[in-house]
Phi, psi and omega in degrees: 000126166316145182241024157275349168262333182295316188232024157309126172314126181288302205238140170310322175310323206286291175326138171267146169088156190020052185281007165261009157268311168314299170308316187319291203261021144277313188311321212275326174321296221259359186260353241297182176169152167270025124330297182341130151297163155300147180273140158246137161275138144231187182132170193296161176293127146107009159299343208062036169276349178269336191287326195292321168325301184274351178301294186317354166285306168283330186291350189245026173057037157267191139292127182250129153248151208202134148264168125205201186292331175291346154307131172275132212233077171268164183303305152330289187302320182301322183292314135347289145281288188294320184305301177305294187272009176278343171250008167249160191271162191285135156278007181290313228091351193287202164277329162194177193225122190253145168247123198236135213242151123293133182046090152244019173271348168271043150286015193265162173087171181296278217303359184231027191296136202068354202277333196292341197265011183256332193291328166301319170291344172299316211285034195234345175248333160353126195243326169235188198269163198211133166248143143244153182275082198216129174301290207256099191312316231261015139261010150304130174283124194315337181303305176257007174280292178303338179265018168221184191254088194287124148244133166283117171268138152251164197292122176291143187288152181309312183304334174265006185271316207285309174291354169273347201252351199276302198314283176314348150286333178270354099317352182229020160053061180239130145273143206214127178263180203276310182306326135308333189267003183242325158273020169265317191281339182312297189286348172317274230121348182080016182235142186301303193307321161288355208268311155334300202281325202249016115357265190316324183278334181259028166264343177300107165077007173239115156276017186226099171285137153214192196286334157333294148313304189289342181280311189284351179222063159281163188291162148337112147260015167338126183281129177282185190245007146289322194289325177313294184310310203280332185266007178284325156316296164267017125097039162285167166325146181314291179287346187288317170299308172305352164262350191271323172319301166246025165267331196266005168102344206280152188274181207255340161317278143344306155301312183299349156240030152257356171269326141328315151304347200257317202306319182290005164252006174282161202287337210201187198259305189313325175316289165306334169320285181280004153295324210262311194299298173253032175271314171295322188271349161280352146313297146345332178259319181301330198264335188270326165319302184287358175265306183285318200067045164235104202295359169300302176339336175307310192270023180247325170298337179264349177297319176299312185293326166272010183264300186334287184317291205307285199324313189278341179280329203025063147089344167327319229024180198235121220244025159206251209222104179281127158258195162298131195300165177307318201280337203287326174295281184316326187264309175290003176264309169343312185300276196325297178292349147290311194324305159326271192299003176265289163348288164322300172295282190305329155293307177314296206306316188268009174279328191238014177046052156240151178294160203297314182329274179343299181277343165282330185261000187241355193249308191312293191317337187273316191305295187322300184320294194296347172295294181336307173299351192162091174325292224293334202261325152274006109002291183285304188291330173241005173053068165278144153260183191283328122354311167259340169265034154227357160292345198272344186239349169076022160204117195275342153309313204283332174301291168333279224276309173277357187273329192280332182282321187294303218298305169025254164323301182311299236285338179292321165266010121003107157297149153327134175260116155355149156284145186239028173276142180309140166270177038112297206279324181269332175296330196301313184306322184271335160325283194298359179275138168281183211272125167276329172240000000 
């Protein structure tokens, strides 16, 4: 048996690591109501959040439902599962039933089409408490980023990685040496699950580790083409980008335009002035590679660039949150928004019976006018999310702000839902629990 499932933690005590974040969501348990916000997890992989989710289930005796990305999570399926228990009772008996969605920063593309505005709506009538799951906050759809309470897991430090990998060797009757076992957490990365995994791998037909074994199944350390932006940044050597350059895989096309997406953080115009002077003549090599097809030409284009950029950063470094380059954005909202409008033609077409061909060329510009004219009564009638009632008016503040007006308006005619403050029977229950921390 794998042994990041084997020895997944049971109890929040059990966890390594983000313990004020751990306390944050025993409070948010034991206070629970449907007032609440949903708690959102984010953070680096192998941090512990998800484990940490079901440990907070079982010490508070709930019932768990789980989504996650290998689920097909379309608007039918989210309503489906998560909908139906987020407003029902356990059948267990228990005290409550938590629902735990995953990876919802991966709500996107057809297959997960409608799901983010059926995940809102779960989440604004939920009766029970709901964690979402996410590496990358700020690719959460913003909508359902204001309706939760975000804690940040961070990457646990090594010196605390290190008494979990002594337990499990000393459960699985393994001798392990203390030097080993430090550069197992060292290279983790600050995430417990590799640390685990590559644990497992050089212990696999051996009952004796040292550092030998532990060399041969160290993680991935390949250098990324962030480590790249960042030491281009921070003034490293010449040869060192060029070796971080062809450890991380990336063509020299490609760098050149995440260092080019790079360029609006340098401090001053002259700067850029001269990121720009040899970004551009490694362009010149680059068009010339792809013309001639003579592929020596690569490494003089990527030499150029990064040295240029090292020369206009001189040594700064880079003090915020490398993104994608711009055009790679500009092509992925483009992406989105066929999606949308293909998503969109297919809903209408069978809603009103006419073929999809038809109603985009002969229809669509009037249904736009009559959106235009009154939002609210079509919203309702064709169960637009904001996305789509913004192919129809082409602004999208202006979309946001009435889909934010409609929601409103429901949670106010809402009947009252019973108080959902713990009763009698749960306060007795959390008495009897021990102090976790």
């Amino acid at each position: 048996m794998d042994w990041t499932e084997k020895y997944r933690p049971a109890h929040l005590q059990d966890l390594i690591g983000n313990t004020q974040v751990l306390q944050q969501m025993v409070l948010w348990a034991r206070s629970w109501t449907t007032s609440n916000k949903p708690l959102l997890l984010y953070g680096k992989p192998g941090t512990g959040k998800t484990s940490s989710a079901h440990a907070l289930a079982h010490d508070m005796g709930w019932d768990i439902v789980e989504m996650n990305a290998s689920d097909q999570r379309t608007k039918s399926a989210l309503e489906k599962i998560a909908g139906s228990s987020a407003v029902t009772a356990s059948v267990t008996g228990s005290q409550r039933k938590l629902i735990l969605l995953d990876e919802v920063d991966n709500l996107y593309g057809t297959a997960d089409r409608g799901g983010a505005k059926a995940l809102l709506d779960i989440v604004k009538i939920a009766a029970q408490p709901i964690i979402l799951i996410a590496n990358n906050l700020q690719d959460v759809p913003a909508d359902l980023r204001s309706r939760c309470e975000p804690l940040q897991f961070r990457s646990v430090q090594a010196r605390s990685i290190v008494p979990r990998l002594k337990y499990i060797c000393s459960a699985e009757r393994t001798s392990c040496t203390d030097t080993a076992l430090r550069q197992v957490a060292e290279r983790s990365g600050g995430d417990v699950r590799a640390a685990i995994t590559i644990l497992y791998a050089a212990a696999i037909g051996r009952d004796r580790l040292d550092e030998m074994n532990i060399y041969s199944t160290r993680k991935d350390d390949r250098s990324t083409i962030f480590d790249l932006v960042n030491a281009v940044f921070s003034g490293r050597r010449a040869e060192d980008l060029m070796k971080l350059a062809m450890d991380s895989g990336e063509t020299p096309d490609t760098i050149e335009q995440w260092l080019e997406g790079s360029i609006r953080h340098l401090p001053d115009r002259d700067a850029m002035f001269y990121a720009y002077r040899f970004l551009a003549r490694a362009d010149r090599y680059l068009g010339l590679t792809f013309r001639r097809q003579y592929y020596t030409l690569w490494r003089y284009a990527q030499a150029i660039a990064l040295i240029g950029m090292r020369g206009a950063a001189k040594g700064r470094g880079l003090h915020v949150r490398i993104s994608p380059p711009m055009r790679w954005q500009h092509l992925g909202t483009s992406k989105r928004q066929r999606a949308v409008r293909i998503a969109l033609l297919n809903k209408l077409a069978s809603t009103i019976h006419i073929p999809q061909q038809i109603l985009h060329q002969e229809f669509f510009s009037t249904l736009t006018l009559l959106v235009d004219n009154n939002p609210e009564k079509y919203i309702q009638e064709f169960e637009l999310d904001v996305d789509e009632l913004n192919l129809f008016l082409h602004d999208s503040n202006r979309a946001s702000s009435i889909m934010k007006r409609i929601s409103d308006t429901t949670m106010r005619n809402q009947p009252v839902r019973p108080d959902s403050s713990p009763t009698r029977r749960e306060k007795q229950g959390a008495k009897k629990q021990k102090t976790l921390f």
